[in-house]
N, C-alpha and C positions, 0 to 999 in steps of 0.2 A: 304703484310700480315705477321704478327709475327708467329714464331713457336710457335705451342702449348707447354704449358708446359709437363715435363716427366709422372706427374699426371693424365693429360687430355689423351697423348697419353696411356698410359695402361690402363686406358679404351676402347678408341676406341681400341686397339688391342685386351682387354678380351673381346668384343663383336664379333670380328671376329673370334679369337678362340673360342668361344663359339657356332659361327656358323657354323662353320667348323664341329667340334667338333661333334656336334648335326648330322648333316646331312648324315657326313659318319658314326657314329654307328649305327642312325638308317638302312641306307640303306644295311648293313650287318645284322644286325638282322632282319632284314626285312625278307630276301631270307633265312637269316640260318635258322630260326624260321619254316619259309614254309617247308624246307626242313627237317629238325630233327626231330620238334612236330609236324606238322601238315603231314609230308610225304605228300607232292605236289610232282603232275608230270607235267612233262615241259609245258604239255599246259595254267596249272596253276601260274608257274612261270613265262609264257610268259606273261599272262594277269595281275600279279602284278606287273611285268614292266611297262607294258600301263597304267596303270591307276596311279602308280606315277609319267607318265613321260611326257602322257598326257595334265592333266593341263596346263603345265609348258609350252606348246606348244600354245595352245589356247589361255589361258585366262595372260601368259608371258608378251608382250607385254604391254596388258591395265594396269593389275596389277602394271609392272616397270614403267609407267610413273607416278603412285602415286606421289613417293618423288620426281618428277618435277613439285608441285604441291603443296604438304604437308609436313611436316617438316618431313623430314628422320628420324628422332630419336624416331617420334608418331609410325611412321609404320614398324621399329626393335621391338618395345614393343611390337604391336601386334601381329607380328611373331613368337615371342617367347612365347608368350602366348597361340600362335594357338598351335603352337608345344608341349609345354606341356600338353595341353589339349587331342593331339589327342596320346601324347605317352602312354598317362592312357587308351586311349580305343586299345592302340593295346595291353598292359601291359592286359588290363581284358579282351579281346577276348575271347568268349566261344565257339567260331566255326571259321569253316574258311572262310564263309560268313563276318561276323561281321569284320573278320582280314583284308579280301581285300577292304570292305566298305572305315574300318579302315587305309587305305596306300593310297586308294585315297585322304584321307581326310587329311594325310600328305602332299601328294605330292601337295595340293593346302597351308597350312601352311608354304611352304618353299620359295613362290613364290616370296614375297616383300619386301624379306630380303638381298639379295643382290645388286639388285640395290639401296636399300636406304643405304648401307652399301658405294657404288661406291660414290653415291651423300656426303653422309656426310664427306667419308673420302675426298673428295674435296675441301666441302666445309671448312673444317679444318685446313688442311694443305698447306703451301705454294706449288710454284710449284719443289721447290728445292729439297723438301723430298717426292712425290707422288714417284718417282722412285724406291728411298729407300725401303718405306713401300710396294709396292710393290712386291720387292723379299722379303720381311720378312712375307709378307702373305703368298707367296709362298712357301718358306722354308717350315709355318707352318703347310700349308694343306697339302704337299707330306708329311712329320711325320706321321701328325694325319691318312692318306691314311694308313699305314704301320702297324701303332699301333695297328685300329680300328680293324681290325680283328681280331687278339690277344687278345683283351677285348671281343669282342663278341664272341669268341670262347670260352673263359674259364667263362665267364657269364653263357652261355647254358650248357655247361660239368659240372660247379659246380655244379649249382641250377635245373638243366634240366628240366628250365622251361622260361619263357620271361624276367628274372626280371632285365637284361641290361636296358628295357625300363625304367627302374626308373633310372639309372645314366642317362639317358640322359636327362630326364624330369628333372632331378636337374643341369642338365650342362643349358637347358635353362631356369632356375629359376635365375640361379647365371648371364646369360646373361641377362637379365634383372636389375639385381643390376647394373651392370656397365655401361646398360642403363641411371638408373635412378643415379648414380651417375656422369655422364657426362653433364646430362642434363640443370643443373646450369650452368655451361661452356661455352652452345653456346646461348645463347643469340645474340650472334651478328650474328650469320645465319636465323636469322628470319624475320629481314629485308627482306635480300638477296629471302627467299621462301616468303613475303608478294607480291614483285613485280613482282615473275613470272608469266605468260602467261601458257596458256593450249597449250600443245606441240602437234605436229601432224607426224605424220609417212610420209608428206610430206615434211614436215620439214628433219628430218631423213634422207631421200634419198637424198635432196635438200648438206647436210653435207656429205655425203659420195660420193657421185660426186662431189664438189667443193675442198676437202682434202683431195689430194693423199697420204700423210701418213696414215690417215685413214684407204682409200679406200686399201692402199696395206694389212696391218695385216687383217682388214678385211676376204678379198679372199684367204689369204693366210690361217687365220684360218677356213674357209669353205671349202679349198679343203684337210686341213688335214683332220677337221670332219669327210667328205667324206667316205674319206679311214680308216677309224677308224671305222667308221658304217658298209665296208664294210667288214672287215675281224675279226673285234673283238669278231664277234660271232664264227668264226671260229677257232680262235688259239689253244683252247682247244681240236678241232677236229682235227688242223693238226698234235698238237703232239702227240697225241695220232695213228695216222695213218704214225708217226717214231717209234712210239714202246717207246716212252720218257713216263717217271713216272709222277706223281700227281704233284711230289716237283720240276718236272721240270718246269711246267708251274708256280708253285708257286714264281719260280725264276726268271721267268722273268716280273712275276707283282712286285715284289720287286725291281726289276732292272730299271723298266720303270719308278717308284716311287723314289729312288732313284736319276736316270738320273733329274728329274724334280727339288729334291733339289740341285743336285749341279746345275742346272741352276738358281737356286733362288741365288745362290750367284755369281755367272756370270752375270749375269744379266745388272746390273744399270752400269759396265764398260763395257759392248759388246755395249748396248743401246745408251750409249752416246758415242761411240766410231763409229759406224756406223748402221743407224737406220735400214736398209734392212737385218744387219746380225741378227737378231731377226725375220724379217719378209720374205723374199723370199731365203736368206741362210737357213734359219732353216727349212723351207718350205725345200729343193733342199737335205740337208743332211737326212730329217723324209723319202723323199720318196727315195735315196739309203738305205737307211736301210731294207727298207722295201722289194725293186727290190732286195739285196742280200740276203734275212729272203726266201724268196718265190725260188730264183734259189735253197740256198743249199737245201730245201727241195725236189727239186726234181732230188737231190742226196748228201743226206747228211752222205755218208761214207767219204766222203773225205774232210769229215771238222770236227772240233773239238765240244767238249763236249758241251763249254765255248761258244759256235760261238751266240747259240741265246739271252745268257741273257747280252752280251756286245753289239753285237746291239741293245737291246729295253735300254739300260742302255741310250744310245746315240740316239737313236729314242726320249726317254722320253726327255731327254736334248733340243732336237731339239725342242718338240711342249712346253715344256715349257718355251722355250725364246719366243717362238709366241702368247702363250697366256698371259702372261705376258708384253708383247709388245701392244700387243691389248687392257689391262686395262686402261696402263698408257698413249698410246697415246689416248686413249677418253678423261679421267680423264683429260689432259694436253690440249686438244684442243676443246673436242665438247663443244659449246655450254652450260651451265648451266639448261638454260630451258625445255634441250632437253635429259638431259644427261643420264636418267634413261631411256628414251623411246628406245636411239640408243641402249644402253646394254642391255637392255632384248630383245629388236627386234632381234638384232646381236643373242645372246642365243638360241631363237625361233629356227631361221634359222639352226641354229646349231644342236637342238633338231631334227628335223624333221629329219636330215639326219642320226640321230643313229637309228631314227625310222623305217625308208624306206627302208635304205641300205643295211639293213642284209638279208633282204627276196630277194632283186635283187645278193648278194654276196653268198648267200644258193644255191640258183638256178643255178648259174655259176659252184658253185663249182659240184653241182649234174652233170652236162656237162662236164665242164672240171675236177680239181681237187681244191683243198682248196691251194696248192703250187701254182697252177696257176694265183687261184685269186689274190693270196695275192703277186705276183710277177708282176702280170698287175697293181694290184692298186699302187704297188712301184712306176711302171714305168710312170702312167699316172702325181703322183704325182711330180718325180719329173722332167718332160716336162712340166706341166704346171708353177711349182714353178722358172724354169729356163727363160719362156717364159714371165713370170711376171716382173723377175726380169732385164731381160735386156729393159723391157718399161720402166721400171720408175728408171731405172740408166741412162735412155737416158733421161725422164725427168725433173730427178735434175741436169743435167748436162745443158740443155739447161733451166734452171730456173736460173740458178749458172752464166751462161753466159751471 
């Protein structure tokens, strides 16, 4: 397959900034909005979680096997289109009824835009440059992570009131242009989506049992999940149970964010340099960071200022070569007919366990302490990331032999 031209690719890349884009200002304005004008208390903030994050859980799956089916570029329009639609109804909310209806109705808007986003840019691009583009997604989304609160914070202090939801409804307006300007272009992936088959979630397992590369980022990106789900609702609790400020914890989402871009540019030479140091290294280095985040806290006089926003610096590093390992090995091996259904499946999977895990990692810590948990899930993560890693280096070794 020939390289796209630089024309074609800045499109497909404004539609992924654009998605990007979209997604995290909404999901900050989202929770600021609750929180400033409408004064939500947690129980309310917990149920606007669930019902953006719901969806995405349920109806993920069916939705992403769309564009294994239909032409990825029909079903980015629609998503942008959803999205605009429902940013006018969070932007008019005249209650906070209306505003949570309102965020479910986002949270199913966002559904079928990434995996048609994985399908086209595959279907696209050779396999020379999936690696590439890649880290330069990733670059982009740790940015836009960093930014997006910045814009939605001085959105609300300006106008102190929703009106961020109109840049975003025009960031997917303008995602749509670059829709519709690419669209002439692929023609020759229509073929490709005329002869696919209806894919099936047997299918799906059938590919992640037969492809060990797979099956490793896989698990390896489930047991980070995991441990994300299980202390992330705590971190804010534990530092504040060191007696650390607002801006501390703010430092270390910046750091984590951070960590993730410079993995975006490590990346495509780690990767092709050895495929496990992105998948069960990265995995064994997320879950030390974690086992030393969780010990100094249950004694952190004897460590420095600096100690937690350089580890999440190198934590973020760690899961963002795993998750960026996990794109590019689907993109590069599953299946075409199948290839939207293993990404959103995989997502699902992933969803549930941000969903689960906080209420079994609340609970622990109510028994033990929030140091604790977050110092067991270190540990568990990296015994299993270690355990992982020496099967399938004994694998490829006797594959190699």
């Amino acid at each position: 397959m020939e390289s796209i031209r630089t024309r074609q690719y800045s499109c497909l890349y404004g539609i992924r900034f654009c998605s990007s884009a979209t997604v995290w200002l909404d999901f900050i304005l989202i929770f600021s909005t609750l929180t400033f004008i409408f004064h939500a208390q947690a129980e309310t903030l917990a149920l606007a979680a669930a019902l953006y994050g719901i969806p995405s859980l349920i109806l993920g799956p069916y939705i992403g096997s769309l564009p294994d089916r239909y032409p990825p570029h029909a079903i980015i329009a629609v998503s942008f289109c959803l999205r605009a639609v429902t940013t006018i109804c969070l932007f008019q909310a005249s209650s906070l009824d209306i505003f949570l209806a309102s965020i479910a109705l986002k949270g199913l808007s966002n559904l079928g835009s990434t995996p048609a986003e994985i399908v086209l840019t595959t279907n696209l691009l050779p396999p020379e440059s999936i690696i590439k583009n890649t880290s330069l997604v990733s670059i982009t989304d740790q940015t836009i992570k960093i930014i997006a609160p910045l814009a939605a914070g001085l959105s609300i202090s300006l106008s102190n009131g929703t009106y961020g939801f109109i840049i975003s409804g025009l960031i997917s307006i303008n995602g749509l242009v670059f829709v519709w300007l690419l669209k002439p272009n692929i023609a020759h992936t229509k073929k490709c989506n005329t002869i696919r088959q209806t894919s099936s979630l047997r299918e799906v397992l059938d590919f992640f049992v037969s492809h060990t590369t797979a099956q490793a980022f896989l698990l390896c990106m489930l047991i980070q999940s995991a441990a994300l789900g299980t202390y992330d609702s705590l971190l804010s609790l534990f530092m504040r149970e060191l007696s650390l400020s607002s801006s501390s914890f703010g430092q270390v989402v910046s750091a984590t964010a951070l960590g993730g871009i410079i993995a975006g540019f490590a990346f495509p030479k780690l990767y092709r340099q050895h495929i496990l140091i992105c998948a069960t290294v990265a995995s064994s280095i997320f879950g030390a960071c974690l086992l030393t985040v969780g010990t100094a806290g249950l004694n952190y006089e004897l460590f420095g200022t600096y100690l937690f926003p350089i580890l999440f610096l190198i934590a973020g590093f760690a899961y963002g070569l795993t998750s960026q390992g996990f794109t590019s090995t689907l993109q590069l091996t599953c299946p075409s007919n199948i290839l939207g259904t293993a990404f959103s499946t995989a997502r699902s999977c992933s969803i549930s366990l941000f969903i689960v895990l906080p209420a079994a990692g609340a609970w622990l810590a109510g028994v033990t302490s929030t140091a604790s948990v977050i110092m067991t899930t270190g540990l568990i993560t990296l015994i299993s990331a270690v355990l992982l890693h020496t099967y399938y280096l004994k694998h490829q070794t006797s594959d190699g032999s």
